[in-house]
TIFI-615372 format. One record per residue (C-alpha): x, y, z; residue in three letters. Coordinates in steps of 0.5 Angstrom, whole numbers, plus 500, padded with zeros to 3 digits. Layout:
REM TIFI-615372
(atom (X Y Z) "ALA"),
...
//
This chain:
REM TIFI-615372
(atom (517 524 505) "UNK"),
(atom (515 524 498) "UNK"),
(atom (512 519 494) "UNK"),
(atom (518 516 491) "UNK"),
(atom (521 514 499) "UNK"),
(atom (514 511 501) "UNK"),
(atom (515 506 496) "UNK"),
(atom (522 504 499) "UNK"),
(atom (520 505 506) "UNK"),
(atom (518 497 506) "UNK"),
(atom (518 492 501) "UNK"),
(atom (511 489 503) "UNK"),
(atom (505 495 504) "UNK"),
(atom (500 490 508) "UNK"),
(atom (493 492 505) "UNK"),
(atom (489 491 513) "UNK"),
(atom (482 492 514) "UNK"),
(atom (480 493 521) "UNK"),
(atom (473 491 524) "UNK"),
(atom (475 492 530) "UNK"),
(atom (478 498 532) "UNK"),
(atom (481 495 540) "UNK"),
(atom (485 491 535) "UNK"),
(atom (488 496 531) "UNK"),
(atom (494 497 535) "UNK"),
(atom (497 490 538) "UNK"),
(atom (496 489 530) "UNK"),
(atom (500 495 527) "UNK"),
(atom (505 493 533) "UNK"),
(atom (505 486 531) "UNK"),
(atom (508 488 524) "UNK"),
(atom (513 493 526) "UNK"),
(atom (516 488 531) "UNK"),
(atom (517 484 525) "UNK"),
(atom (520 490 521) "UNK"),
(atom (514 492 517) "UNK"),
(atom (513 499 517) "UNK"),
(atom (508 502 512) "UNK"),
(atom (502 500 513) "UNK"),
(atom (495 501 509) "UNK"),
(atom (488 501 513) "UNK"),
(atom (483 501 507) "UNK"),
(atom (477 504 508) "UNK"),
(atom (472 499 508) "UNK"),
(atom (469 498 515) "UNK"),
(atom (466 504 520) "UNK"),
(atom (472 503 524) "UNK"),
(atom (477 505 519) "UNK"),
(atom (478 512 521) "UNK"),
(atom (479 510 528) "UNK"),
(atom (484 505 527) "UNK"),
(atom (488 511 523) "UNK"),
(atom (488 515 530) "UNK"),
(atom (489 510 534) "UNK"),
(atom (496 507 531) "UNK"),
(atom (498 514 529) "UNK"),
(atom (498 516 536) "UNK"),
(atom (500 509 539) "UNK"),
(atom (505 506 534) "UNK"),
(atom (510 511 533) "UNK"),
(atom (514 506 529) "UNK"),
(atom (509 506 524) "UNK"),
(atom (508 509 518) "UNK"),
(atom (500 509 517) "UNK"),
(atom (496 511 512) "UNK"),
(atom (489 509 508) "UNK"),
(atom (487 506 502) "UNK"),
(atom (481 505 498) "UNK"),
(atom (480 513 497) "UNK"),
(atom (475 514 492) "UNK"),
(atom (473 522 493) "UNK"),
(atom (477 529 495) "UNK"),
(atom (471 528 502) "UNK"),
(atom (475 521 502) "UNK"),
(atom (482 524 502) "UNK"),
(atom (479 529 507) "UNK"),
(atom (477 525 512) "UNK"),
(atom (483 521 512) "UNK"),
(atom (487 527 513) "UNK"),
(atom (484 529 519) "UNK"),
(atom (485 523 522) "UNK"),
(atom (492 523 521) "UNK"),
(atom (494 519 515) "UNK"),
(atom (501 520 513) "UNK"),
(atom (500 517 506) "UNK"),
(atom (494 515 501) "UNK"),
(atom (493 510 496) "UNK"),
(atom (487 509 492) "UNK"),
(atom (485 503 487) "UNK"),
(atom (484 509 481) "UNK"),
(atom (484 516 479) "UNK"),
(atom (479 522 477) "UNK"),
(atom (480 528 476) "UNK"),
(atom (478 532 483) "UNK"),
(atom (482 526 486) "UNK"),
(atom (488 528 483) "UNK"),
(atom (486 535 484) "UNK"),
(atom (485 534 490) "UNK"),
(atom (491 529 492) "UNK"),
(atom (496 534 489) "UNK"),
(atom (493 539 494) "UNK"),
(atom (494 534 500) "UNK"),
(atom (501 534 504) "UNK"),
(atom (502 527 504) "UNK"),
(atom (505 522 499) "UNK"),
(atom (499 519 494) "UNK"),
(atom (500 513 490) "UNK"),
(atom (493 513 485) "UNK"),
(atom (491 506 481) "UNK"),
(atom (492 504 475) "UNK"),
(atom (491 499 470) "UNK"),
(atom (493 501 463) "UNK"),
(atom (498 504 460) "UNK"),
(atom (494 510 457) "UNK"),
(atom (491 510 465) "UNK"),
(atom (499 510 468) "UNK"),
(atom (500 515 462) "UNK"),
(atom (495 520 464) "UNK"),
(atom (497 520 472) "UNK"),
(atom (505 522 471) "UNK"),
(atom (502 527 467) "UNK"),
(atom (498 530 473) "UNK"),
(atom (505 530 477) "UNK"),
(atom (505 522 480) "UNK"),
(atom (510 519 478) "UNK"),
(atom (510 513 484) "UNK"),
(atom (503 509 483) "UNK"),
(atom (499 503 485) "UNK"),
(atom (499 497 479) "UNK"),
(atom (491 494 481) "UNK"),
(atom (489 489 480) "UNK"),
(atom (496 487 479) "UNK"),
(atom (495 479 477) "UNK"),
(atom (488 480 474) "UNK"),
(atom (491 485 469) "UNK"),
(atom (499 481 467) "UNK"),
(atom (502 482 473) "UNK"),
(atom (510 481 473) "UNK"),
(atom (510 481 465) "UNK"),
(atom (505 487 464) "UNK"),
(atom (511 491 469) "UNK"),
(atom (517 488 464) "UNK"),
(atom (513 491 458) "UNK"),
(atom (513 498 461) "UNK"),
(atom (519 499 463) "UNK"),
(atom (522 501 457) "UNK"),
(atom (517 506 455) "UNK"),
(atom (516 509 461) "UNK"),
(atom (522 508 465) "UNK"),
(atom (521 514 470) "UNK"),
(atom (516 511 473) "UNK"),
(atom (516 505 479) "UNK"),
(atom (509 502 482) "UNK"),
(atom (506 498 488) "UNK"),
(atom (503 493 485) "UNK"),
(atom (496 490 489) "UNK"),
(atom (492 485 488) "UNK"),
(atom (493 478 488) "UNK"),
(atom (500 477 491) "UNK"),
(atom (502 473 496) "UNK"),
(atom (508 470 499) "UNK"),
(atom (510 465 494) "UNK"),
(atom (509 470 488) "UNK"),
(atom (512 477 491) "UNK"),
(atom (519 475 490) "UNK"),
(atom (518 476 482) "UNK"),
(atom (515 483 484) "UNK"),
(atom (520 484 488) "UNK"),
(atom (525 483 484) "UNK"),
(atom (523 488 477) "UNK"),
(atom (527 494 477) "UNK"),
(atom (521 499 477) "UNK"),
(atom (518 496 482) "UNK"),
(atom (519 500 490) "UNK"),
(atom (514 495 494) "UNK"),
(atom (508 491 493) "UNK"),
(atom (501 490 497) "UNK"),
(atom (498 486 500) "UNK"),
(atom (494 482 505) "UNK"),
(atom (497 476 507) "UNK"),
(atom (500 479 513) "UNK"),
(atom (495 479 517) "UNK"),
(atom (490 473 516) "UNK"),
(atom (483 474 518) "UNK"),
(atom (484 468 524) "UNK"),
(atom (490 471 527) "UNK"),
(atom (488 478 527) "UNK"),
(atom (480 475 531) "UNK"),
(atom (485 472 535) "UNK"),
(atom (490 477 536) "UNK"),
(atom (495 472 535) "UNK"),
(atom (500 478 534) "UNK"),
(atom (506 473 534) "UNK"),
(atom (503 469 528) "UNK"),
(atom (504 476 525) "UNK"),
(atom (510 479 526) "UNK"),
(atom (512 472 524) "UNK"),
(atom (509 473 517) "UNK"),
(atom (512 480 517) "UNK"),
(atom (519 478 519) "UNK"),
(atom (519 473 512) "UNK"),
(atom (516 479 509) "UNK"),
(atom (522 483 509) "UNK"),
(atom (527 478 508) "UNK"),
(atom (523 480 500) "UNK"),
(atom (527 486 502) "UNK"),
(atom (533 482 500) "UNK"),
(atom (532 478 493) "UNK"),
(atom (536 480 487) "UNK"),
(atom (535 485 483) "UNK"),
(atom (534 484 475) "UNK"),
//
């Protein structure tokens, strides 16, 4: 799987923090029963790491990977630990050294043109949008799709179910991340039917007409 392919791989890309890591599992099964299945554990909590293992020995169904990844160490750990993909909120020059390295798809973030420019010139031509709302969202993607055509994005930050669609719905535009998937309620109370319900309306994003 390149980078390209990971970005068709499911409509929504849940963005999940894991505190507990007895939880990872019921909740990665829990979106792979609704049909989602790339799944982004970020490197925000001591349990990351572990979350990874678990659902990549446990979930077979599961495409894990990592995001908040901000330095080659980083990218290293998360290689060890079994992540099958990479995302990261920007790009510097050792990450993408160290990404171009790595055997596994890598979407780095971006938020101008010239930033989108500079990461397709180090070779990924698939890339993470952030904060995708904050920076124009929906109309910044029309806008760069007539100077940069080859390149298609996972837009992050600030999307939800009511606005996904619109996303979705742009043609250089694979998935789009999120959180809303996995509500900090349901996973406490590992209310995995409430998540896989989530997953389930998520996917049908797969379906919107395309521009």
């Amino acid at each position: 799987m390149n980078a390209q392919d990971l970005l068709a791989h499911s409509p929504v890309m849940p963005v999940i923090v894991i505190q507990d890591t007895a939880s990872a599992v019921g909740l990665a099964r829990a979106l792979v029963a609704g049909g989602i299945l790339s799944i982004e554990v970020t490197l925000r909590s001591p349990a990351a790491l572990d979350a990874i293992r678990a659902i990549r020995d446990q979930v077979p169904d599961a495409l894990v990977g990592a995001g908040t990844i901000r330095t080659p160490q980083q990218l290293d750990d998360v290689l060890r630990a079994g992540a099958r993909f990479g995302v990261s909120p920007g790009l510097t020059p050792a990450l993408a050294r160290a990404a171009r390295s790595a055997d596994i798809p890598f979407l780095p973030g971006v938020s101008t043109t010239s930033e989108a420019m500079q990461a397709a010139e180090w070779g990924f031509t698939a890339q993470k949008l952030f904060p995708a709302e904050a920076i124009g969202g929906v109309a910044l993607l029309k806008a760069w799709h007539g100077p940069l055509p080859d390149l298609r994005f996972c837009p992050t930050g600030g999307i939800h179910a009511r606005n996904a669609d619109g996303y979705l719905a742009l043609p250089n535009v694979g998935c789009v991340g999120g959180s809303w998937l996995t509500p900090a309620p349901a996973v406490i109370n590992h209310d995995w039917d409430a998540i896989t319900q989530l997953a389930r309306q998520a996917r049908t994003l797969a379906t919107c007409p395309q521009n």
